[in-house]
C-alpha positions as CSV (number, residue, x, y, z in Angstrom):
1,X,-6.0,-19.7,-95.6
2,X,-8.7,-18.2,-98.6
3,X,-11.5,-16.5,-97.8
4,X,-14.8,-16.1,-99.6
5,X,-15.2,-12.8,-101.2
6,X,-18.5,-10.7,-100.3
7,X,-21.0,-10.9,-102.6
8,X,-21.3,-6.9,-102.2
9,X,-17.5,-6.4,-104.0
10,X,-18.7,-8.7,-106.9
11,X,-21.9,-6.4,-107.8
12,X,-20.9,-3.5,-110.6
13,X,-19.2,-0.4,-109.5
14,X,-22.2,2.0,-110.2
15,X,-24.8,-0.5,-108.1
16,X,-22.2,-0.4,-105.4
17,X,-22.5,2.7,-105.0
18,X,-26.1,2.9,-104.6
19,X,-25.8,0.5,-102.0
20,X,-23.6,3.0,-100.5
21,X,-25.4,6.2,-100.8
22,X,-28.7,3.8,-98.8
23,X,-26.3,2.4,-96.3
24,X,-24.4,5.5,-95.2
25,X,-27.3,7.8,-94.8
26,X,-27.0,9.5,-91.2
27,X,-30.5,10.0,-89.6
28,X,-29.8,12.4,-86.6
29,X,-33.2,11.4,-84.7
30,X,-32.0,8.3,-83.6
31,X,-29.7,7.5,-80.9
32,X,-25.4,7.3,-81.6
33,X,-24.9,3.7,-81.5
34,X,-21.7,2.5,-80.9
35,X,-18.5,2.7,-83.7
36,X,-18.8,-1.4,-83.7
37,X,-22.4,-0.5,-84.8
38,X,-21.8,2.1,-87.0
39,X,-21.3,2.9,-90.5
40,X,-17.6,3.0,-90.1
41,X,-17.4,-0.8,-89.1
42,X,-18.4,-1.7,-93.1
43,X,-15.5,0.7,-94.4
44,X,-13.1,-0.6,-92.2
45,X,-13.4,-4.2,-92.8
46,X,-11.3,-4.9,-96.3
47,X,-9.0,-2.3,-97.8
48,X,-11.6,-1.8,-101.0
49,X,-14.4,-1.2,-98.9
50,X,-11.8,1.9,-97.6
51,X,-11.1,3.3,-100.6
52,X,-14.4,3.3,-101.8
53,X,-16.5,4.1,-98.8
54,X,-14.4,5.7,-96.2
55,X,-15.4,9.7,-96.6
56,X,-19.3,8.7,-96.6
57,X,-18.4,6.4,-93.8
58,X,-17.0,9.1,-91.9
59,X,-20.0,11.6,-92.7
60,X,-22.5,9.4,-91.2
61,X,-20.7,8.4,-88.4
62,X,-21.0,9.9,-84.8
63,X,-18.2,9.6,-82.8
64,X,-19.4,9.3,-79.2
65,X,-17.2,10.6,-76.1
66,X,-17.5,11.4,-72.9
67,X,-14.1,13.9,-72.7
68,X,-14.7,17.3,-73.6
69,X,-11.7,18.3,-71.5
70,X,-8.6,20.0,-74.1
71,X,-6.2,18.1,-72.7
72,X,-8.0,14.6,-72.4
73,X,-9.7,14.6,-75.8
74,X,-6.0,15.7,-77.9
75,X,-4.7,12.9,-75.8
76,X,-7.3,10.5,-77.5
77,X,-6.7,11.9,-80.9
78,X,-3.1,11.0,-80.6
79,X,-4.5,7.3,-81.2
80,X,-6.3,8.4,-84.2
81,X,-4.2,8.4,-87.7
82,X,-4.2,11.9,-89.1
83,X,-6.0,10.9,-92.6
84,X,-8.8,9.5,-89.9
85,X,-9.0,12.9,-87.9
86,X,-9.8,15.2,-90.8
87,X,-12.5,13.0,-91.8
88,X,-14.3,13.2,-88.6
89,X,-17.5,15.7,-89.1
90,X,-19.6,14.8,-86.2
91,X,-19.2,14.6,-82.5
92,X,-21.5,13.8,-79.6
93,X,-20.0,14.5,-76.0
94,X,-21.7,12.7,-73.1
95,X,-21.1,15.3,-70.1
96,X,-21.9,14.8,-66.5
97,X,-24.7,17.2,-65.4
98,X,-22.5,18.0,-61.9
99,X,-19.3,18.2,-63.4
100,X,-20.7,20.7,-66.1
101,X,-22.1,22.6,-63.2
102,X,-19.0,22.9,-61.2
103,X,-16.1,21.9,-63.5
104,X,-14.5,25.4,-64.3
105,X,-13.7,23.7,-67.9
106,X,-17.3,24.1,-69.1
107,X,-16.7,27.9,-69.7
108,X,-13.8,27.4,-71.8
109,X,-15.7,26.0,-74.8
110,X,-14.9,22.9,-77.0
111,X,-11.6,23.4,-78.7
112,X,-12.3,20.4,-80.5
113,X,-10.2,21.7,-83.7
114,X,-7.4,22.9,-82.0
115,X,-7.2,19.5,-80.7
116,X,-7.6,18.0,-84.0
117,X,-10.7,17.9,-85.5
118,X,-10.4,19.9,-88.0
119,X,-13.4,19.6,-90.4
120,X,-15.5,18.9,-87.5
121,X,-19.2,20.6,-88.7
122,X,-21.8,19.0,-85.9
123,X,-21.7,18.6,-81.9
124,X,-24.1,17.1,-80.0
125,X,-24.1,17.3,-76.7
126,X,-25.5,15.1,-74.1
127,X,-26.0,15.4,-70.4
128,X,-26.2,12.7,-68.2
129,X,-26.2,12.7,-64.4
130,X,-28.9,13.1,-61.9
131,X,-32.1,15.6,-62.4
132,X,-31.3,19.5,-61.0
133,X,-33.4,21.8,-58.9
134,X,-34.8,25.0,-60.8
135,X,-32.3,27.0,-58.9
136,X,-29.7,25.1,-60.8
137,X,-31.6,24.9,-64.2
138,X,-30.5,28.8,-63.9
139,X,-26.6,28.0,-63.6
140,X,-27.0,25.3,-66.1
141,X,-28.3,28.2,-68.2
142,X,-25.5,30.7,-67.6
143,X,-23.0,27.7,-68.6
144,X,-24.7,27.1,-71.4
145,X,-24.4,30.8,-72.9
146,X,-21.1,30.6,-71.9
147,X,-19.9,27.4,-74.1
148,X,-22.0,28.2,-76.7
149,X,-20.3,31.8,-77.5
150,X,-17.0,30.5,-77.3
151,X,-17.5,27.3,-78.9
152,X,-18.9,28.8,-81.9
153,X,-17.1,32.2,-81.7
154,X,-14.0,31.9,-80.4
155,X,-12.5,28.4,-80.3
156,X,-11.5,27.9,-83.8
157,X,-14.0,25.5,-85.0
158,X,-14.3,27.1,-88.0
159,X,-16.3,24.6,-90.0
160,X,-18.6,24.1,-87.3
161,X,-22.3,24.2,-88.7
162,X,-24.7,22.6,-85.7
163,X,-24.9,22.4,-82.0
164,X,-27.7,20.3,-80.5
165,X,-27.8,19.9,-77.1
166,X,-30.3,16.8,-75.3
167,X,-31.1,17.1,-72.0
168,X,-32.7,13.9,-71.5
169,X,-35.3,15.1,-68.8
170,X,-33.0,16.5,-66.1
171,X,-33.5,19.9,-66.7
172,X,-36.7,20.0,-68.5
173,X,-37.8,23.3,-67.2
174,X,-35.9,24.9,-69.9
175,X,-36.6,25.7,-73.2
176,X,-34.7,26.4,-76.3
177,X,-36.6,30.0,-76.0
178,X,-35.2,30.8,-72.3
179,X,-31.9,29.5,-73.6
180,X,-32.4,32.2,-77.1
181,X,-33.6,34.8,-74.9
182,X,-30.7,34.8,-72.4
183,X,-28.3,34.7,-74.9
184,X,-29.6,37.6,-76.5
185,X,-29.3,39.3,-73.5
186,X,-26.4,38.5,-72.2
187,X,-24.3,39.2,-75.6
188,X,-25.9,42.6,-76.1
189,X,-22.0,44.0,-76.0
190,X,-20.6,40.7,-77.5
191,X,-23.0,41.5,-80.4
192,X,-22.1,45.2,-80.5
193,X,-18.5,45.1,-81.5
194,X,-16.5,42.9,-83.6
195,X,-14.9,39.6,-82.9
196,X,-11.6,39.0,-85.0
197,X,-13.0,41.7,-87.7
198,X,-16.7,39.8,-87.9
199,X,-20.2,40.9,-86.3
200,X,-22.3,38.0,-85.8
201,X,-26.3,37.9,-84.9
202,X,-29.2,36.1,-84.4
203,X,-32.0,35.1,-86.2
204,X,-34.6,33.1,-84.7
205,X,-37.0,30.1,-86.5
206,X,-40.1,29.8,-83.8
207,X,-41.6,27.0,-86.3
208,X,-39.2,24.5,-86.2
209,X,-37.8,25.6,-82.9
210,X,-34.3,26.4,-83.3
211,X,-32.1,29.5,-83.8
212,X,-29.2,30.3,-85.2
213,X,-25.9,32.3,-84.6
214,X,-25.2,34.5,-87.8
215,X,-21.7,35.8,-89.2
216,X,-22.0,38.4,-91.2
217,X,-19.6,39.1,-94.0
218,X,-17.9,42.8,-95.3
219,X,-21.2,43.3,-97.4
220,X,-23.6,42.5,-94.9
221,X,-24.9,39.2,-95.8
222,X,-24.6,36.0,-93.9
223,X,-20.7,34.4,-94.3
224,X,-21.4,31.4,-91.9
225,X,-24.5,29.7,-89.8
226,X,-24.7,27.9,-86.7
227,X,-27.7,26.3,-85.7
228,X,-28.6,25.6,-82.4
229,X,-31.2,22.7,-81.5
230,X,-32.3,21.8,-77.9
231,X,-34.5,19.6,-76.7
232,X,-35.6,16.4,-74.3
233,X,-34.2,13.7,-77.1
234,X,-32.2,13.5,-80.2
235,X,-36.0,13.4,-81.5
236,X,-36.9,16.2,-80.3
237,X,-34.6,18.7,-81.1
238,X,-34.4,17.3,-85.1
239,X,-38.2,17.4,-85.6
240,X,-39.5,19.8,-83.1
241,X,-42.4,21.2,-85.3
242,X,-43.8,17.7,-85.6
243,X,-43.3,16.5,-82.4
244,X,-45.2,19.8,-80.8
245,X,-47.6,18.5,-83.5
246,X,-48.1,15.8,-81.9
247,X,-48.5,16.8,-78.4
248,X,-50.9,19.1,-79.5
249,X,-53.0,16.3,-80.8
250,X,-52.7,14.2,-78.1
251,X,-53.5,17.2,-75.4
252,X,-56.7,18.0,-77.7
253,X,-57.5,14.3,-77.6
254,X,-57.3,13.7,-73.6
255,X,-59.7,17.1,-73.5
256,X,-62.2,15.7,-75.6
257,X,-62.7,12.7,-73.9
258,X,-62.6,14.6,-70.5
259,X,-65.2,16.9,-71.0
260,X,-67.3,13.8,-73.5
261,X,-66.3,15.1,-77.0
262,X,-65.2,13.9,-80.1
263,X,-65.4,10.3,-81.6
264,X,-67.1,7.3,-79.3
265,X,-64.8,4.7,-78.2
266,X,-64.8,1.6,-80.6
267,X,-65.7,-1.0,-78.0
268,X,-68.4,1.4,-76.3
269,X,-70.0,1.5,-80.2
270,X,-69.4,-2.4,-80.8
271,X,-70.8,-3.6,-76.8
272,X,-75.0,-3.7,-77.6
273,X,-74.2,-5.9,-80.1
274,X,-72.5,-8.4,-78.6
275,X,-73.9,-11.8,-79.2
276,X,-74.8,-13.1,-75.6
277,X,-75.0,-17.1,-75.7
């Protein structure tokens, strides 16, 4: 049986390759679709596509689970040819609101490189589940500290560059600057000594809302980042300058019309000169 050849292998090497760099462009505002949807599903479909496009393929896919659990995600990996592991740079874990509250695992951080993944440099995390009570959001807090500092510190993920963390409404009472400020707190010793010969610290960015965890090197300077994003959507945590922005606008908007400010509605202008037959 033949088969027609794409009409993308037949173009020149050097314009393939700018279809690539187009097509393979990750955008993290929008949602993880899923790997039949994603990048990955072009490079996987004909041995050159492989070759040529696997590693950006890889980089601008998401790989979308909902085990976070040691055991059950180096289970999964198992499945997962070595020369595909190492290439995985981005993970987004789905986790029950009620099992994070209550599952003891959720203060063990993601040992997501000790399972595997080891060039892994972005995780998102997701919660789903049903909305908490305030005296939760508080608990959900204290887990939160907890995973971070060992995900980032003390699990081996090495290469890990971003943590954003979507809360999808269900504890919107909390902001990323409760979430800076308890940390801050609560690793005053943590911060104090060293942590396998390295001092790490904090240093905040109010503007675009995020913070980041510091590592600081034998001279001083900064040896490695993390970033921490938080927010109601993917959306929100990316662009969170422009997105206050906009809420800004549309607060100053709905007050202007409240108390009969700013510009006259369109159809109030356009109504005494309505033709009337």
């Amino acid at each position: 049986m033949s088969y027609d050849r794409s009409n993308l292998l037949f173009l020149p090497a050097e314009l393939r390759l700018e279809v690539y760099s187009y097509y393979f462009t990750h955008d993290p505002t929008l949602p993880t679709p899923p790997l039949p949807n994603s990048p990955l599903a072009l490079s996987l479909t004909c041995k050159q596509l492989y070759h040529e496009t696997h590693e950006q393929a890889f980089a601008a896919t998401t790989f979308r689970t909902r085990a976070w659990h040691f055991v059950d995600v180096e289970r999964r990996l198992r499945r997962v040819r070595p020369s595909y592991r190492r290439n995985i740079t981005r993970i987004e874990v789905i986790a029950d609101l009620t099992e994070f509250l209550w599952d003891s695992q959720s203060l063990r951080g993601f040992w997501f490189a000790d399972a595997g993944l080891k060039g892994l440099e972005e995780i998102y995390i997701r919660f789903s589940g049903r909305h908490v009570s305030d005296l939760r959001e508080g608990m959900v807090l204290s887990n939160l500290e907890v995973l971070l500092w060992k995900t980032v510190v003390l699990c081996g993920n090495v290469k890990l560059k971003k943590v954003r963390i979507v809360h999808d409404g269900l504890f919107g009472g909390l902001d990323i600057w409760e979430i800076y400020g308890r940390i801050q707190q609560s690793w005053q010793v943590k911060l104090s000594q060293e942590v396998g010969g390295h001092k790490w610290s904090f240093v905040e960015d109010k503007e675009e809302g995020r913070f980041r965890l510091v590592r600081e090197g034998k001279d001083g300077e900064a040896e490695r980042q993390v970033v921490v994003l938080y927010g109601n959507d993917a959306r929100d945590a990316e662009m969170y300058r422009e997105v206050q922005k906009e809420l800004n606008e549309v607060i100053d908007d709905v007050m202007q019309h409240a108390t009969g400010e700013g510009p006259q509605p369109f159809s109030t202008i356009c109504e005494p000169w309505t033709l009337i037959p």
